[in-house]
RORO-370272 format. One record per residue (C-alpha): x, y, z. Coordinates in steps of 0.05 Angstrom, whole numbers, padded with zeros to 5 digits, m for minus. Example, Ala and Ser with C-alpha at 12.3 -4.5 7.8 and 13.67 -1.06 7.14 Angstrom:
! RORO-370272
<east: 00246	north: m00090	up: 00156>
<east: 00273	north: m00021	up: 00143>
END
This chain:
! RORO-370272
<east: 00153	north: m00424	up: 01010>
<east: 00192	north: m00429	up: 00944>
<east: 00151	north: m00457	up: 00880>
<east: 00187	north: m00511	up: 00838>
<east: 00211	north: m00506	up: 00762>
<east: 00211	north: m00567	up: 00730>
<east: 00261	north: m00573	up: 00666>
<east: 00253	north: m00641	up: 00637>
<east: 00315	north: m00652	up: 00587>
<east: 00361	north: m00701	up: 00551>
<east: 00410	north: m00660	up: 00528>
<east: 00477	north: m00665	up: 00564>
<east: 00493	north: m00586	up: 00548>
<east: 00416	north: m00575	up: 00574>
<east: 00436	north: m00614	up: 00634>
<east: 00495	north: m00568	up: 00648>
<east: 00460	north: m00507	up: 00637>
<east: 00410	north: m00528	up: 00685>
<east: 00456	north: m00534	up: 00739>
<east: 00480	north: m00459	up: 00721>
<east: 00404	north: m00434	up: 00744>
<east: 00400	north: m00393	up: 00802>
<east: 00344	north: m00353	up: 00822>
<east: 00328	north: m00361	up: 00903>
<east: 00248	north: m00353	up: 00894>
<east: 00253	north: m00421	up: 00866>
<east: 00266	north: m00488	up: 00868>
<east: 00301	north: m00516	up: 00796>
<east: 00282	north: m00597	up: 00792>
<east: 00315	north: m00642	up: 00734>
<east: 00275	north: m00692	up: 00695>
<east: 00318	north: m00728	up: 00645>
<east: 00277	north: m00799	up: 00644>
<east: 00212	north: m00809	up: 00610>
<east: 00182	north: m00852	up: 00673>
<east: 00197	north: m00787	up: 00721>
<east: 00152	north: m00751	up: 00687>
<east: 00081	north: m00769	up: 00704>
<east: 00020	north: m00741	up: 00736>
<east: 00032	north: m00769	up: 00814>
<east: 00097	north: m00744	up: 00806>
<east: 00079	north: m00672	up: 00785>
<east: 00022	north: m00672	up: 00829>
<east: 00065	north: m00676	up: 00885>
<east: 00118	north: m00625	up: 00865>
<east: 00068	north: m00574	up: 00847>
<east: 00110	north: m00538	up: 00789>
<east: 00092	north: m00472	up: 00767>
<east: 00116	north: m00484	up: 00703>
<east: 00146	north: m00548	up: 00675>
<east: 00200	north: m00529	up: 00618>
<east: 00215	north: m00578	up: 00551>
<east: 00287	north: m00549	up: 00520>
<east: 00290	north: m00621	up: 00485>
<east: 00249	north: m00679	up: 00503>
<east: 00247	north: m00738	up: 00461>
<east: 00177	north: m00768	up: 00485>
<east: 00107	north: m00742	up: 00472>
<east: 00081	north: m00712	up: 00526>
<east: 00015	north: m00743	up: 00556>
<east: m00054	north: m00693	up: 00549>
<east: m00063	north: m00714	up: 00633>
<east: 00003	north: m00665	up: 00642>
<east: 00004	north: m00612	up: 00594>
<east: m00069	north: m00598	up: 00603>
<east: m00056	north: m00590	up: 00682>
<east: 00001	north: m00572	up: 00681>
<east: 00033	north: m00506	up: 00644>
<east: 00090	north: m00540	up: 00598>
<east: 00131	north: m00501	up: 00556>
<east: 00161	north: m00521	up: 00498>
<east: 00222	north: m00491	up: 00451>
<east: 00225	north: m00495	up: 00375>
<east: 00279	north: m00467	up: 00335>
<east: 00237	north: m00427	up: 00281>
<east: 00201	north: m00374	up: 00281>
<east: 00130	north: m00401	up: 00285>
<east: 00079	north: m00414	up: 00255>
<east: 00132	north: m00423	up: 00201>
<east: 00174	north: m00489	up: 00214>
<east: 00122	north: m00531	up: 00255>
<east: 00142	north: m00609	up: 00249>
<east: 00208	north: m00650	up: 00256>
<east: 00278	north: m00628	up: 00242>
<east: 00265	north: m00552	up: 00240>
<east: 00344	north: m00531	up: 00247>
<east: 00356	north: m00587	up: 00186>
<east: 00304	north: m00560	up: 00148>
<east: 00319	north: m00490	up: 00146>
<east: 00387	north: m00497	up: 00141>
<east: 00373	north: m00531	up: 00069>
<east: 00318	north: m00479	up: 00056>
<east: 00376	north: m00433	up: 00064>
<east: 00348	north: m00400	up: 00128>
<east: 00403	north: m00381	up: 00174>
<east: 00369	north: m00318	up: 00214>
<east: 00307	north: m00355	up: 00256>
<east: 00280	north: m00353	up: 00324>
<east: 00272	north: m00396	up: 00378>
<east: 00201	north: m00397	up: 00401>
<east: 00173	north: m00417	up: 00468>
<east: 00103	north: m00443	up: 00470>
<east: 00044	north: m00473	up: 00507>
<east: 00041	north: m00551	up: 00491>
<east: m00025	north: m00572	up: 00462>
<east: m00048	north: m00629	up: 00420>
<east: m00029	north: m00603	up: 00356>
<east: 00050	north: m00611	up: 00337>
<east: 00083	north: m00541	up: 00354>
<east: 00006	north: m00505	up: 00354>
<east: 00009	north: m00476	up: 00433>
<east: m00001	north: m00403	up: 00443>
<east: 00070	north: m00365	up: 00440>
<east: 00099	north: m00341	up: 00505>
<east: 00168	north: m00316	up: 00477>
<east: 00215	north: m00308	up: 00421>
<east: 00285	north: m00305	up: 00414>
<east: 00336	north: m00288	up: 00355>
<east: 00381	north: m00353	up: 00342>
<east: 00428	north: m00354	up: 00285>
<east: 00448	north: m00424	up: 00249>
<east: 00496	north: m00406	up: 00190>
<east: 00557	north: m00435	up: 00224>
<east: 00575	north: m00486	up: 00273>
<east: 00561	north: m00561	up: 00280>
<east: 00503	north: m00585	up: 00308>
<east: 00529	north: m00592	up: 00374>
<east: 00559	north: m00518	up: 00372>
<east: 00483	north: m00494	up: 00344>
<east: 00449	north: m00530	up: 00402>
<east: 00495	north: m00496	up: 00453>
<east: 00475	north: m00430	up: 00429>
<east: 00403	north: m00444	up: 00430>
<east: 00405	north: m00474	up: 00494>
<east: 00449	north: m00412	up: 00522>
<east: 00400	north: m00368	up: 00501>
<east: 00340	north: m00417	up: 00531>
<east: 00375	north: m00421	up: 00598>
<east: 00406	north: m00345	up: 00604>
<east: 00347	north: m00313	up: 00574>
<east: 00280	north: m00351	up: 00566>
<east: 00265	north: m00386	up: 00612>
<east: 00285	north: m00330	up: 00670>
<east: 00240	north: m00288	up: 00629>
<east: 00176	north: m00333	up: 00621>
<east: 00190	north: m00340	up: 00695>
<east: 00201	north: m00260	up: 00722>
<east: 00150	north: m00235	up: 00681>
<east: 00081	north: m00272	up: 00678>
<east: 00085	north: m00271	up: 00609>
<east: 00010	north: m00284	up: 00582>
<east: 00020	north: m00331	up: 00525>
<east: m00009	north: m00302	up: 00452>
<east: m00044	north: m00340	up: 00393>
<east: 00010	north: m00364	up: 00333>
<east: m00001	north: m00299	up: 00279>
<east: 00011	north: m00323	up: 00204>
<east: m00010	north: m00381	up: 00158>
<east: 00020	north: m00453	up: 00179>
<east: 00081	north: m00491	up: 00149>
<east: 00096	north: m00552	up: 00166>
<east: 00165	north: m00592	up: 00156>
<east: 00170	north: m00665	up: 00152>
<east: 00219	north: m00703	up: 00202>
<east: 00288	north: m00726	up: 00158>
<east: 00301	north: m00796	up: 00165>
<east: 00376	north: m00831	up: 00172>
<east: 00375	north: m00845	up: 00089>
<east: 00368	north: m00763	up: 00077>
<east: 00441	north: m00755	up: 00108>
<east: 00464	north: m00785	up: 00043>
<east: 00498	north: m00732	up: 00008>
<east: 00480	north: m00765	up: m00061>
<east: 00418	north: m00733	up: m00041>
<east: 00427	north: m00663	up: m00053>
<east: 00412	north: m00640	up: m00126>
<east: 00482	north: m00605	up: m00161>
<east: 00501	north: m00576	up: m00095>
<east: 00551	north: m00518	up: m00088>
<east: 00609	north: m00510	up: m00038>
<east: 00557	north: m00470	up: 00023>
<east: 00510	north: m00523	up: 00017>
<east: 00556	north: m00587	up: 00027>
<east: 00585	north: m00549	up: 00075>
<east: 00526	north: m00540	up: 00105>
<east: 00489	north: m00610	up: 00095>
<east: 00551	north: m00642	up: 00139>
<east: 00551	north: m00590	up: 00192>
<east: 00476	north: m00595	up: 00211>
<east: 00481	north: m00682	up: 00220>
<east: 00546	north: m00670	up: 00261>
<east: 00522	north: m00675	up: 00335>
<east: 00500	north: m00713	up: 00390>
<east: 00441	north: m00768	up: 00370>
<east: 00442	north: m00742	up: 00289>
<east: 00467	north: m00795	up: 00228>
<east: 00525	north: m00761	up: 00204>
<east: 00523	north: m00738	up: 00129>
<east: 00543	north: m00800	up: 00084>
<east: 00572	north: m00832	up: 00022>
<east: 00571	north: m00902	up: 00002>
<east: 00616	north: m00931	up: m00051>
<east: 00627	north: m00999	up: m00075>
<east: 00605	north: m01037	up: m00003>
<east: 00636	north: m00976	up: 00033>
<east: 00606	north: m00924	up: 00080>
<east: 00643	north: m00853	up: 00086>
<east: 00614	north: m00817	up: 00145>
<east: 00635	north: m00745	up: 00154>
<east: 00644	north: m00696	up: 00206>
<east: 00684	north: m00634	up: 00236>
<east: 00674	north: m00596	up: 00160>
<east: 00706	north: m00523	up: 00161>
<east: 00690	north: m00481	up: 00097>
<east: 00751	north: m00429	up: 00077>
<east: 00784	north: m00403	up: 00029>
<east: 00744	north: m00434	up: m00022>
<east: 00744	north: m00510	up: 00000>
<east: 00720	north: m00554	up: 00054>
<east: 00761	north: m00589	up: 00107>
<east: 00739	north: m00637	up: 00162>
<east: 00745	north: m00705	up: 00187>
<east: 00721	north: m00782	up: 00147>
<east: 00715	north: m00849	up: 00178>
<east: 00703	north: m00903	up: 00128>
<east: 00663	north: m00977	up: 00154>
<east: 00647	north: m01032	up: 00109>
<east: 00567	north: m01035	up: 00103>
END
């Protein structure tokens, strides 16, 4: 009798790699609505493991303590724990990172590691960065974490937490005498699906900005201007 995979996800380009899964020892179920995932539910599908490549709802102690959920971060824990990690390391600077895949626990992004992968964020939109790291997610970790029994392994390394941006951070008028790379960079990582686009506001006017492309020494890309 196959065992069922649960991968519980929002993301449209999660949502069409999970349709791209394929492995006949298993069953592959979609969960992508927060009232699908509860305990009589799970109880009755009996997953062996339930993955999280992006769910925007905390996930209840009765599942992930009978249950063996698996979460991804993008940064190489324990460095990075905490909201926004792509966002925050992109204005650290940080462009060579890892994806990690761990146990969920109570503690924000403190589960036992199963797997790491190499991502790479210094180019691309949002939406383009989020395709890789789901690619690699879909093509390589989560086959992986299945095949092999991997044993998941204590977080090695001191803790460092980010903070969650909020919607007023995308103002560019934020960043302290920026250079070309990291404008460029500030309006890349807000332009995707369910981020506020970088901003500027002038005189009762809102200049949202997307689509940036940084070459030969300038930066290109798309503005849409609303009234406040």
């Amino acid at each position: 009798m196959k065992q069922n995979i649960v991968i519980a996800t929002i993301k449209s380009v999660n949502i069409q790699n999970f349709r791209q899964l394929c492995d006949k020892r298993y069953n592959f179920i979609l969960i992508t609505q927060k009232d699908e995932l509860n305990v009589q539910n799970l109880n009755h599908l009996k997953p062996k493991f339930i993955f999280f490549p992006h769910w925007s709802w905390i996930i209840p102690p009765e599942i992930y303590e009978n249950f063996n959920c698996v979460i991804f971060h993008t940064s190489d824990l324990p460095f990075g724990r905490g909201g926004s990690p792509i966002q925050n390391l992109i204005t650290r600077g940080i462009y060579k990172t890892k994806i990690t895949a761990l146990k969920a626990v109570q503690e924000l992004d403190a589960g036992d590691v199963y797997l790491k992968c190499d991502v790479d964020l210094s180019d691309g939109n949002m939406d383009e960065i989020l395709t890789r790291i789901s690619d690699v997610i879909f093509t390589k970790m989560i086959p992986q974490i299945i095949a092999e029994n991997i044993v998941a392994t204590p977080q090695i390394g001191k803790a460092v937490s980010f903070k969650r941006r909020t919607p007023a951070q995308s103002d560019l008028a934020t960043l302290n005498k920026p250079n070309l790379r990291q404008i460029y960079d500030f309006v890349r990582m807000l332009d995707g699906e369910g981020y506020p686009r970088a901003f500027l506001q002038i005189d009762g006017y809102k200049i949202e900005l997307s689509k940036a492309k940084f070459q030969d020494g300038k930066i290109t890309g798309r503005f849409e201007i609303n009234e406040k």
